[in-house]
N, C-alpha and C positions, 0 to 999 in steps of 0.2 A: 193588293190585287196581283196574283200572279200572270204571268207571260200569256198563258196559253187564252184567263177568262180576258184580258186589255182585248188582245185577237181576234179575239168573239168580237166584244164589244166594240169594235174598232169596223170589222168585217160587216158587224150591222147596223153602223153609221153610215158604210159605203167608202169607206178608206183600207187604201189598199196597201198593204206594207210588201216590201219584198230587199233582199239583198242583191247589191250589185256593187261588185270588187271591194267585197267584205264591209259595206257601207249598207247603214239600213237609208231605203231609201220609201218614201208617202207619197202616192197619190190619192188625189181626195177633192170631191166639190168644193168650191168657196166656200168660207164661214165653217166650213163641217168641223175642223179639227179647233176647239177652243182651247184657251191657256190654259184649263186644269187641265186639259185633255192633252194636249200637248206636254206637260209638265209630266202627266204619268208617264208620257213615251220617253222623255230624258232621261226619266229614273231609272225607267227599266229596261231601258237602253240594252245592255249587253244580253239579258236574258229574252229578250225580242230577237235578239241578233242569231241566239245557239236556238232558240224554238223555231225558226224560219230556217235555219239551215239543216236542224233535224227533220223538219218534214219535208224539206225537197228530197233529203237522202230516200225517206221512208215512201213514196210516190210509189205507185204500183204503175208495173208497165201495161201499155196498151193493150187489149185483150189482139192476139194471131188471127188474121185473116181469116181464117176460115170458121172461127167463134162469131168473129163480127157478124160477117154474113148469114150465122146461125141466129145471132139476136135479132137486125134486122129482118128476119124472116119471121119470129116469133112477134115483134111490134109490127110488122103488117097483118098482122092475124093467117099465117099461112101455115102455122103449126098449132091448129085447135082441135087436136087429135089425142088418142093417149098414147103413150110411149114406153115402151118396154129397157127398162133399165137393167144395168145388171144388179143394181139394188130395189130393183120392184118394180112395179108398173104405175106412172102417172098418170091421172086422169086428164091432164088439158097438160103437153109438151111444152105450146109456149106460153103459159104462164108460169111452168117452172123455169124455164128459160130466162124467161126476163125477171124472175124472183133472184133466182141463182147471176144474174149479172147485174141487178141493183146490190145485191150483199156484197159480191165483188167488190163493186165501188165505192162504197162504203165500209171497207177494209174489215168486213166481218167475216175472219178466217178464209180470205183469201187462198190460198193452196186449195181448200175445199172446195171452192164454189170454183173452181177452174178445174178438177178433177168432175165436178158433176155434169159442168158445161160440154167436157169432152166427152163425158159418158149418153149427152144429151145430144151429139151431134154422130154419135158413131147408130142411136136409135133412128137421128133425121136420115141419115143416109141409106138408111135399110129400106 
């Protein structure tokens, strides 16, 4: 079992792993972590340790205030209009909005979906 599926599977136990002063460190309900279960975490100790430390690095920053404010607007339903982009025109603003900031967070090309949110918030503003 590699690092990343243990993670998974660990993640949907409800145990939570994380590094703290380069020590892997479990939180986790009573009983959750069993001796094989645990015995995988030993093994694969050090590749837990560089998959936990590569994904803090890889963290996407918080989206700029003035996007937030754009998505919140869009999950109030207050952008159910169509919006003229400089790439087309959408038919409902904030469901592209909050399309474009779930992909976001879901690290699906990133740079893109924050170039569209700007392009989505310079429409809101008009």
């Amino acid at each position: 079992m590699v690092a990343r599926d243990l993670l998974r599977e660990l993640e949907g136990r409800g145990v939570r792993l994380g590094v703290q002063e380069g020590q892997l460190i479990a939180r986790a309900p009573a009983g959750t972590v069993t001796p094989e279960l645990a015995a995988q975490i030993k093994a694969h100790k050090e590749d837990l340790l560089k998959e936990l430390q590569a994904g803090a690095a890889g963290r996407l920053a918080p989206l700029p205030e003035s996007l937030t404010r754009l998505v919140r607007a869009a999950a109030g339903n207050h952008l159910n209009r169509s919006g003229f982009l400089p790439s087309g025109i959408v038919p409902n603003l904030g469901l592209y909005v909050l399309t474009c900031a779930a992909l976001y967070a879901c690290h699906c090309d990133p740079e893109r979906q924050l170039a569209h949110l700007w392009e989505a918030r310079t429409a809101w503003a008009s």
